[in-house]
C-alpha positions, -999 to 999 in steps of 0.1 A, spaced: 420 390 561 382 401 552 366 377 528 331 393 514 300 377 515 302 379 470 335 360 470 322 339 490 290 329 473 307 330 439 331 304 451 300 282 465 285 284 431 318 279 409 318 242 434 283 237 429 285 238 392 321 220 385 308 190 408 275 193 385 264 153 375 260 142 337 238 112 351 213 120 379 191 93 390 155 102 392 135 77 407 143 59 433 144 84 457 170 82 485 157 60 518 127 54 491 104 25 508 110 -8 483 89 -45 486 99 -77 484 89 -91 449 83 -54 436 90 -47 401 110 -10 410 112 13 388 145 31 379 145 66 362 176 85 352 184 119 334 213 122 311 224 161 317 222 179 281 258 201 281 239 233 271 213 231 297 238 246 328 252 282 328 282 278 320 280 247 302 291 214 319 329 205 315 324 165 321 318 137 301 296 116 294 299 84 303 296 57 278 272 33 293 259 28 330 259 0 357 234 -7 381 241 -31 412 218 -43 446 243 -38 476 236 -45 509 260 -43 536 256 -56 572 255 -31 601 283 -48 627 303 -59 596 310 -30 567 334 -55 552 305 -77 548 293 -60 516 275 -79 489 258 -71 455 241 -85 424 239 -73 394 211 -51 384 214 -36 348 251 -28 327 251 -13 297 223 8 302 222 43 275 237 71 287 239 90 253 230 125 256 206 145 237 220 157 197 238 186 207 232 187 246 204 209 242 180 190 264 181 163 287 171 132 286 153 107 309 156 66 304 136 44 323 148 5 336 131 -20 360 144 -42 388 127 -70 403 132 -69 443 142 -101 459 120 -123 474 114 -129 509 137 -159 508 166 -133 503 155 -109 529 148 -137 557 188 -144 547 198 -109 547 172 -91 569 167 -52 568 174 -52 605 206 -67 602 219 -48 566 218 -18 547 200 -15 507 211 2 483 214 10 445 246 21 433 250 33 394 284 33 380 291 51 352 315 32 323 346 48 306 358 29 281 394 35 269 399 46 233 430 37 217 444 47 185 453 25 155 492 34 168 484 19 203 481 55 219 457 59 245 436 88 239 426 110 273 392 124 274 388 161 287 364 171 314 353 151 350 349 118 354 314 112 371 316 95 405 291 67 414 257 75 425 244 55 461 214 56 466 201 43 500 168 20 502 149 14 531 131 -28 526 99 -35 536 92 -78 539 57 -90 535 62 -127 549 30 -135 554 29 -161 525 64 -170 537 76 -200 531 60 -200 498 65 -162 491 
């Protein structure tokens, strides 16, 4: 069976754009360098619907989570987080015919926390979690949204430790 190159490409692109993100996170970049004590800067776009050809068929999501995981390297089971952000505006543009971009700030850990959890020893990251809320009728029906679900967005960190005021970092 011959499969043409065209076929082939328009099947890439039809992937590419049904796996197309509502939420994209701007800033921080993936294996982006982070301090200990930084205040970090978090930048994400909410996808206007119009903006794609052929619009997007997802939906938004209602609000967005933000959480600090770290997992160690000879234990994946050993996976912590805390709590960056929730509730954090994912409301699109009136009408979808732009995007937008929102803005949020973390405060890095100390060097207390990384001389427990050392960057040789575990893996950073940021992982944003879009939030669907249920709607339910008056009646007590649950009423399905249409479209794609967002997955989560991981975003790998790479920690840099200044401990040279340590132990009164």
């Amino acid at each position: 069976m011959k499969i043409s190159l065209a076929t082939v490409f328009v099947s890439l692109l039809s992937l590419a754009v049904n796996a197309q993100n509502v939420v994209n996170v701007d800033v921080p970049k993936v294996n982006e360098m982070i301090y200990n004590k930084e205040l970090l800067n978090i930048t994400y776009s909410i996808i206007g619907t119009q903006t794609t050809n052929p619009p997007l068929n997802n939906y938004y999501p209602d609000s967005l989570s933000v959480d600090f995981v770290w997992t160690e390297h000879a234990n994946t089971a050993n996976t912590l987080s805390l709590q960056v952000s929730t509730g954090l505006n994912t409301n699109p543009y009136p009408g979808g015919t732009q995007n937008v971009q929102r803005k949020e700030t973390f405060r890095v850990p100390n060097c207390h926390f990384f001389s427990r959890y050392p960057p040789t020893t575990f893996d950073f990251s940021l992982v944003f979690t879009p939030i669907y809320n249920t709607i339910t009728r008056s009646n007590g029906s649950i009423v399905e949204p249409t479209g794609t679900p967002q997955d989560r967005i991981i975003v790998p960190l790479a920690v840099t430790v200044d401990n040279s005021t340590f132990p009164k970092c």
